[in-house]
C-alpha positions in Angstrom: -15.6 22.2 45.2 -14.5 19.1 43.3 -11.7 19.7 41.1 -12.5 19.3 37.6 -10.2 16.7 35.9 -8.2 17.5 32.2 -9.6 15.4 29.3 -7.2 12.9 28.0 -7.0 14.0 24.1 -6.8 10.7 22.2 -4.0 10.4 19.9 -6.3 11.3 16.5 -7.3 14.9 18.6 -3.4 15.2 19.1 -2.9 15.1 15.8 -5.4 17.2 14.8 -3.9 20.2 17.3 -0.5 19.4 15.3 -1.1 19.2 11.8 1.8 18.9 9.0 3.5 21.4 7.3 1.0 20.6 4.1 2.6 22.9 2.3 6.2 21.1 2.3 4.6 17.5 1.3 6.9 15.9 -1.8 6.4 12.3 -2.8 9.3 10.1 -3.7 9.8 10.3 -7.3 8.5 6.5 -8.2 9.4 6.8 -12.1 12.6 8.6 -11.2 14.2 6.0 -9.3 12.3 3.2 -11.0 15.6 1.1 -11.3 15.8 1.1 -8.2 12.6 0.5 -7.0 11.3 -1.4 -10.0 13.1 -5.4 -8.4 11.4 -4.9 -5.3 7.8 -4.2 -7.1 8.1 -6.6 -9.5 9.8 -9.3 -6.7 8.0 -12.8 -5.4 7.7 -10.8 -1.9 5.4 -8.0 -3.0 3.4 -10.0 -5.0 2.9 -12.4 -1.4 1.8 -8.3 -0.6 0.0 -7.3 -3.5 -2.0 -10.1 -4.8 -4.3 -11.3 -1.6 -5.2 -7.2 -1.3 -6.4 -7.0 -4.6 -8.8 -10.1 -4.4 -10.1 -8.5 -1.4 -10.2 -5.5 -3.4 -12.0 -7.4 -5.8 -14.2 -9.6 -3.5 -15.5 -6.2 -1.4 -16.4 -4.6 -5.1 -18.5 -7.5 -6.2 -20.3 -7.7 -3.0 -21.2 -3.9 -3.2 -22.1 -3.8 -6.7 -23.7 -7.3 -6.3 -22.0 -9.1 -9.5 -19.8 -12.2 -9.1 -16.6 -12.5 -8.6 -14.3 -13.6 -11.0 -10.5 -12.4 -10.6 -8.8 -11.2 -13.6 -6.6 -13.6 -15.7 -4.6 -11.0 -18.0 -0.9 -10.8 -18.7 1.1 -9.7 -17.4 -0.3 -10.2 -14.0 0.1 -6.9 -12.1 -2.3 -4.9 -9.7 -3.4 -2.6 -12.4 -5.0 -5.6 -14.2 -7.8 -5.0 -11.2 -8.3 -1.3 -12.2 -11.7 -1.0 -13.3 -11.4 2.7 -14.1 -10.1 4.1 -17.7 -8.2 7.1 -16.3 -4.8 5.8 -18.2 -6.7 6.2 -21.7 -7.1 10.2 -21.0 -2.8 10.2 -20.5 -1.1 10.6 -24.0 2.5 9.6 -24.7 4.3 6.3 -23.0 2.9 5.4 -19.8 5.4 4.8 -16.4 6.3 1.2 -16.1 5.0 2.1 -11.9 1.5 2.8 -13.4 1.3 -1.3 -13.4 0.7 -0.9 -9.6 -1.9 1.5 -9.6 -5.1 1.0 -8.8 -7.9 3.6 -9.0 -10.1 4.0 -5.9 -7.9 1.2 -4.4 -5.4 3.0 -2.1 -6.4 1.1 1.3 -5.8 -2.5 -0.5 -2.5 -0.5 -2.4 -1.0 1.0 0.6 0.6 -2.1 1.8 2.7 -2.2 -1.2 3.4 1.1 -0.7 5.0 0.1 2.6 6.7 -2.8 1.6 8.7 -1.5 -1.3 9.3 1.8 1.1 11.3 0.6 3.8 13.1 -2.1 1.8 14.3 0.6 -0.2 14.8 3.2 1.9 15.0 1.3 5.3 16.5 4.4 7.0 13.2 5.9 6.9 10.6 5.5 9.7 7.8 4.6 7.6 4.3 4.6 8.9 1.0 4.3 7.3 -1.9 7.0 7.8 -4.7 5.9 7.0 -8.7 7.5 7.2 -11.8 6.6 5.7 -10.9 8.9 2.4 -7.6 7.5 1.8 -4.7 5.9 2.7 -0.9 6.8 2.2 2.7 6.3 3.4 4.6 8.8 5.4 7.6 9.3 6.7 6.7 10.9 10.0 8.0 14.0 9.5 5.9 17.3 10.6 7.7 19.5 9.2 9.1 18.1 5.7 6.2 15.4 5.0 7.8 13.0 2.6 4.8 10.7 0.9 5.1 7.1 -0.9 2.2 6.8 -3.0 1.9 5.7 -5.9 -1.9 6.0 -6.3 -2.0 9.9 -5.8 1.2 10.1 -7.5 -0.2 8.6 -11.1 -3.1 10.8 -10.7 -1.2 13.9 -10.2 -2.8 14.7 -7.0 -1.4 17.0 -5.0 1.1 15.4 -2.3 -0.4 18.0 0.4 -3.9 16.9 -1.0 -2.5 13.6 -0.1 -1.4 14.2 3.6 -4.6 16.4 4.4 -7.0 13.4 2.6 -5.5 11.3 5.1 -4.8 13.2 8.2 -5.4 13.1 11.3 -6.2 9.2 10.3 -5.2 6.1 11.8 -1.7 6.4 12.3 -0.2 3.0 12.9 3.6 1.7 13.8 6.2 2.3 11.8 6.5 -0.8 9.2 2.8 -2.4 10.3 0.9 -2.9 7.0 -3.0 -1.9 7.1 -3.9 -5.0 6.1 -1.4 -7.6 8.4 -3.8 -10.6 8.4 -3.7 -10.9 4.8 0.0 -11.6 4.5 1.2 -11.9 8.0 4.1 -13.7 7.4 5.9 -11.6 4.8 8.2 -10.2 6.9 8.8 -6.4 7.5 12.9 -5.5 6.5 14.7 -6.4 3.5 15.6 -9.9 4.5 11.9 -10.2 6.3 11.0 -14.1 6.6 11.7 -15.1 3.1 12.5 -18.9 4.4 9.3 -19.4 5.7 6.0 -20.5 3.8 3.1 -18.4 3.0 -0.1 -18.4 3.2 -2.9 -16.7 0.6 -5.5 -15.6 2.6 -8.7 -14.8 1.0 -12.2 -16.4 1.9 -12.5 -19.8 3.5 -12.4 -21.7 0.5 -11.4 -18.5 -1.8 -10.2 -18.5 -5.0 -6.7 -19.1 -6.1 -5.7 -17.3 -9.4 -2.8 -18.6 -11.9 -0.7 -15.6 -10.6 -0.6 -16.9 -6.9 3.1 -17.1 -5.7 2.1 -17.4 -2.0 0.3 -20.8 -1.5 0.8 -23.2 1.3 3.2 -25.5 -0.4 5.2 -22.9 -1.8 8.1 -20.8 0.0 10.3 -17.7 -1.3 13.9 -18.2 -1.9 16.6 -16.7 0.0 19.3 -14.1 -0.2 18.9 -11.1 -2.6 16.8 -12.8 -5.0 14.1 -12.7 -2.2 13.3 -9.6 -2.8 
């Protein structure tokens, strides 16, 4: 009698056999360490991140709702100006400066951020993205003490095990590989990256180019500190 062979789980059905620890899930506190964090979302190098997502973003939502595209042209130019969803008027009081890089329903063109501002901070952590059809987060690749950047979830107080289990068992991809590589595939992936070499904003042959692009052919980011 032929002996029967043992299925080869893929990595997604490994996962699934060994979930988190939901229940220990924490995200980094964005507003709390907003000095910190705040250079390196506002810096020339995310925005080479940010910006080509978001007319994606913005190019994918005209095609399913079938009106035209027209990128935004507001100051000050930040992802949130690409937030077609009012969920900031229901918050009272002064809003988190963070909030200007939140974008509702926009976590798989937002997680790339996520990443970059992650491990140039905190570059002792193995960051990863997890990503599944219902949303996409960073992690730090910890089982047991799940440690989330998001800044999505975070600004609309969902749950950072909500987070995790939204996402899991996902796409898990290398540590530091962004979702969405061909977009901005020479940004670079550590705090000194390839900030002497030029970039390129990729959106549709022919695509459109807004005032707030930093990252066109002719143009290249400084070096040193200040590239960040």
């Amino acid at each position: 009698m032929p002996k029967s062979k043992t299925p080869t789980l893929t990595p997604k059905k490994q996962r699934l056999l060994n979930p988190p620890d939901y229940s220990k899930a924490i995200y980094v506190n964005v507003q709390k360490y907003w000095r910190r964090l705040s250079p390196i979302f506002r810096s020339q190098r995310a925005a080479c991140i940010w910006m080509p997502c978001m007319l994606e973003y913005w190019m994918t939502r005209a095609d399913e709702y079938k009106y035209e595209f027209k990128p935004p042209w507001n100051e000050p130019y930040f992802p949130a100006i690409f937030d077609s969803c009012d969920w900031r008027f229901e918050r009272r009081g002064r809003h988190p400066a963070y909030w200007d890089f939140v974008v509702h329903g926009a976590c798989h063109w937002i997680v790339d951020l996520d990443l970059f501002v992650a491990i140039n901070a905190y570059p002792e952590i193995p960051w990863q993205i997890l990503s599944s059809q219902r949303h996409s987060t960073v992690w730090n690749g910890d089982l047991r003490e799940p440690l989330l950047f998001d800044v999505n979830y975070l600004a609309l107080d969902v749950p950072p095990a909500e987070a995790l289990q939204t996402a899991w068992p996902g796409r898990l991809l290398e540590p530091s590989r962004y979702l969405k590589e061909y977009l901005h595939p020479l940004v670079g992936y550590g705090p000194r990256g390839d900030a002497n070499r030029s970039l390129r904003l990729r959106t549709s042959e022919g695509g459109p180019r807004t005032k707030g692009a930093v990252c066109s052919n002719n143009e290249t980011l400084p070096s040193g500190p200040q590239a960040l």
